[in-house]
Structure formats: structure tokens, C-alpha cells
N, C-alpha and C positions, 0 to 999 in steps of 0.2 A: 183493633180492626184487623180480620184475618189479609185482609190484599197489603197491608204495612207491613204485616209479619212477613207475605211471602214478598214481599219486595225488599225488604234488609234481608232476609237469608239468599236472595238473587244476587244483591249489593257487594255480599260477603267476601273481602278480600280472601278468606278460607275458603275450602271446599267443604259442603255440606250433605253428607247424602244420608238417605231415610230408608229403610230398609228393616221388610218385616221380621218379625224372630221366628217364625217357624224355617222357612225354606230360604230366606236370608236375601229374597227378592229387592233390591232397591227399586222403591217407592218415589223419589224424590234426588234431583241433583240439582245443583246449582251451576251456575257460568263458571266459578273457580274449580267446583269439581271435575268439571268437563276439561277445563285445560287444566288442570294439574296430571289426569290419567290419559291426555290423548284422545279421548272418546268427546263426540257430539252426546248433547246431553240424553239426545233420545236413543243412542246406541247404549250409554247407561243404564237405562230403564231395562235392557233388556236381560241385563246381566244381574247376578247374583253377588252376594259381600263373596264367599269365596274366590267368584273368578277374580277379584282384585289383588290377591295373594300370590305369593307363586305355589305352584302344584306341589310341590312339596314342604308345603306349612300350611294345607288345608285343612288339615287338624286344628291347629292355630286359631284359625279362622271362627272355625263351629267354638272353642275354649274361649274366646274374645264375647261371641252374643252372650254363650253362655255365662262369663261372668259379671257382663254388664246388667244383664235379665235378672243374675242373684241377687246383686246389689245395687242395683236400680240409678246404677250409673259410674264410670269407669275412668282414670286418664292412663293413656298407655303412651312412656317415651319415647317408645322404638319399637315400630312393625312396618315389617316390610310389603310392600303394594307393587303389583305390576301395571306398570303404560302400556297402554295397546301394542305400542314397539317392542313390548317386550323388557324393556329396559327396568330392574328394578330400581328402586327407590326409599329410600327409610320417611317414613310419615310419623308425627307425635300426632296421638290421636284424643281426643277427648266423645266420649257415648253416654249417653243417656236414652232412657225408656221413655217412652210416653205412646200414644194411641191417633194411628190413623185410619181414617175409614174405616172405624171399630175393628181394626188390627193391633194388636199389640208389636211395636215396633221400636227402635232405637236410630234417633237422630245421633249422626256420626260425626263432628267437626274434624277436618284431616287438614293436617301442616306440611309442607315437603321439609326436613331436620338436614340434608342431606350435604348441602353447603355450611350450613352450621358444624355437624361430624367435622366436617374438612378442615375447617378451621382449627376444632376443637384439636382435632390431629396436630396439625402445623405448631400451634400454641404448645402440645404437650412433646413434641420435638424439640422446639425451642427450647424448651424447660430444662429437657434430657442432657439438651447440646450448653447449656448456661451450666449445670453440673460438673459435665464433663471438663469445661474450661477449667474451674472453679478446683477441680482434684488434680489438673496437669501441673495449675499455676502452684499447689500445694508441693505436689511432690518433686515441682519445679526447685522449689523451693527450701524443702529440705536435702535436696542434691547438691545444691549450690551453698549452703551453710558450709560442711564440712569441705567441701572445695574450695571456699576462698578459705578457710584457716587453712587446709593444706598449701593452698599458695601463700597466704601469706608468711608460715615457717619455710617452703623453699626460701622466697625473698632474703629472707632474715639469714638464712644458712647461707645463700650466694652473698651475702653483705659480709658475713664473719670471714666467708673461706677469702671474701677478698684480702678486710683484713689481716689474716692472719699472712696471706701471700707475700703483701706488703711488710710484714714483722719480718718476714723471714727473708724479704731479697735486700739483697746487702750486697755489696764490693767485696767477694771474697779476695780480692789482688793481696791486700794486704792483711797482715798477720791481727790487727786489732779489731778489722770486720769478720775476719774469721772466730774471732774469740766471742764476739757480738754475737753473730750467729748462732754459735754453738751454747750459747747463756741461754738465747732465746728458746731451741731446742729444748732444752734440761728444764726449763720453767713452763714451758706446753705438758711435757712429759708430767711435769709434779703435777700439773692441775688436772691430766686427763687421768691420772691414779689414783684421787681424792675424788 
């Protein structure tokens, strides 16, 4: 029944517009179309698929009928649409051909992507910024290998020169710590020539 049809495309949480293929005249808009562009539905009507672009991707615009018209129906992820305010906007769009009022025409379903992008953004920052951690904590970490083996031979060389400070401090007062002393000398000496 055609009043069902046009009452679920009224329904349409999407924007729907209809628009001939010659001169790209919109035929047909919906309540979501109307607020998704800012326009009343009847100020829709008056406009063209290009005025929906912006002025410089009206090229764009005539390439999009044209290739839904070749292949008799089209999904397009990303094009850009202007609000009455002016403000652009990225829409996924999905087109197809069919015939009104023995015009040859293409039913247009438009999505706003635009919050979606944003996200999609945010997400592939995120991702950037998890790498980035991911190669500090790396080369964190090969910095810190060879610095704690460097500390841990300081340690070990302040534990020996202790050590050895201890071998070496003795009561020179008298003549048998001095002989002590001077043994330990000569026996550092052998080991530091071998």
C-alpha cells in the first residue's frame, strides 16, 4: 500500500530524499531529512542534491547521480553535506534509482558519520598514545638493564675497596704491624701483576 510506504519513509529515523537525475531537483524529503539539514521540509523541495554540498564539491555532487544512475545503486562512506547554517557535515550515504512521477530519479538514505569520525579519532589516538607507552616502557627498559649491572659492579667495587681498606689499616706503632702491612702490600701487588 503506497500511504504505508510513505509513512515508514516519514517514520525513518534516516533522512530520505528523492531527487530527479536530470537537474538533481529533490522530489521528496522526510522529517529526518529536514532536521538532519536544518531546512523545513518544504524549503527542501525547493533545492537541488548540489545545493546540499558545499560549492566547491559540486562536481562531486553531478559524479555521485552519475554513478548511482550507472549502476543503479550506490553506498558512499563519506560526503560532505551543508546545513542551512552552513555548517558542514560528513553523511554515509546509501542511493538507489527507481522512478517517480515517470521521472527517473534516485532515493537517497543520508546518515550524519560525524560523531562517529570523532570517536573513530579519539579511538585511533588512543591506540597512538598505548604505542607510545608500550616503546617508552621498552626503551625504559633497556636503559635500566645496563644501569643496574653498572650499579651493581660500582656496589661490589665499594664492598672490595672496603675491603681491602680494612687489609690494609693496621697499627703501624709497632714494628710487627708494620711488617703486616707491608706483606699485605707485596701480596696485592703479586695479584694485581697476574
Amino acid at each position: 500500500d503506497l500511504k504505508a510506504a510513505e509513512q515508514m519513509v516519514e517514520l525513518a529515523n534516516d533522512a530520505v530524499l528523492v531527487a530527479e537525475i536530470v537537474e538533481g531537483r529533490i522530489l521528496r524529503a522526510n522529517r529526518a531529512a529536514a532536521q538532519l539539514l536544518g531546512y523545513s521540509k518544504e524549503e527542501l523541495l525547493s533545492l537541488t542534491w548540489p545545493d546540499l554540498h558545499p560549492k566547491e564539491l559540486v562536481h562531486r555532487s553531478a559524479q555521485i547521480i552519475a554513478d548511482v544512475w550507472e549502476k543503479q545503486g550506490l553506498v558512499y562512506s563519506e560526503i560532505p553535506f551543508v546545513r542551512k547554517d552552513g555548517v558542514q557535515m560528513r553523511v554515509e550515504v546509501s542511493a538507489t534509482v527507481f522512478g517517480v512521477e515517470r521521472q527517473p530519479s534516485i532515493m537517497i538514505l543520508a546518515r550524519d558519520i560525524t560523531e562517529r569520525l570523532r570517536l573513530e579519532g579519539q579511538l585511533l589516538q588512543s591506540g597512538k598514545m598505548a604505542a607510545l607507552g608500550q616503546l617508552v616502557a621498552g626503551v625504559a627498559h633497556e636503559i635500566n638493564s645496563p644501569m643496574g649491572a653498572i650499579h651493581a659492579n660500582v656496589e661490589s667495587s665499594r664492598s672490595a675497596l672496603a675491603g681491602i681498606a680494612k687489609f690494609l689499616d693496621g697499627d703501624l706503632s709497632d714494628e710487627r704491624s708494620h711488617k703486616r702491612t707491608k706483606r699485605r702490600v707485596e701480596v696485592l701487588q703479586q695479584i694485581c701483576e697476574t
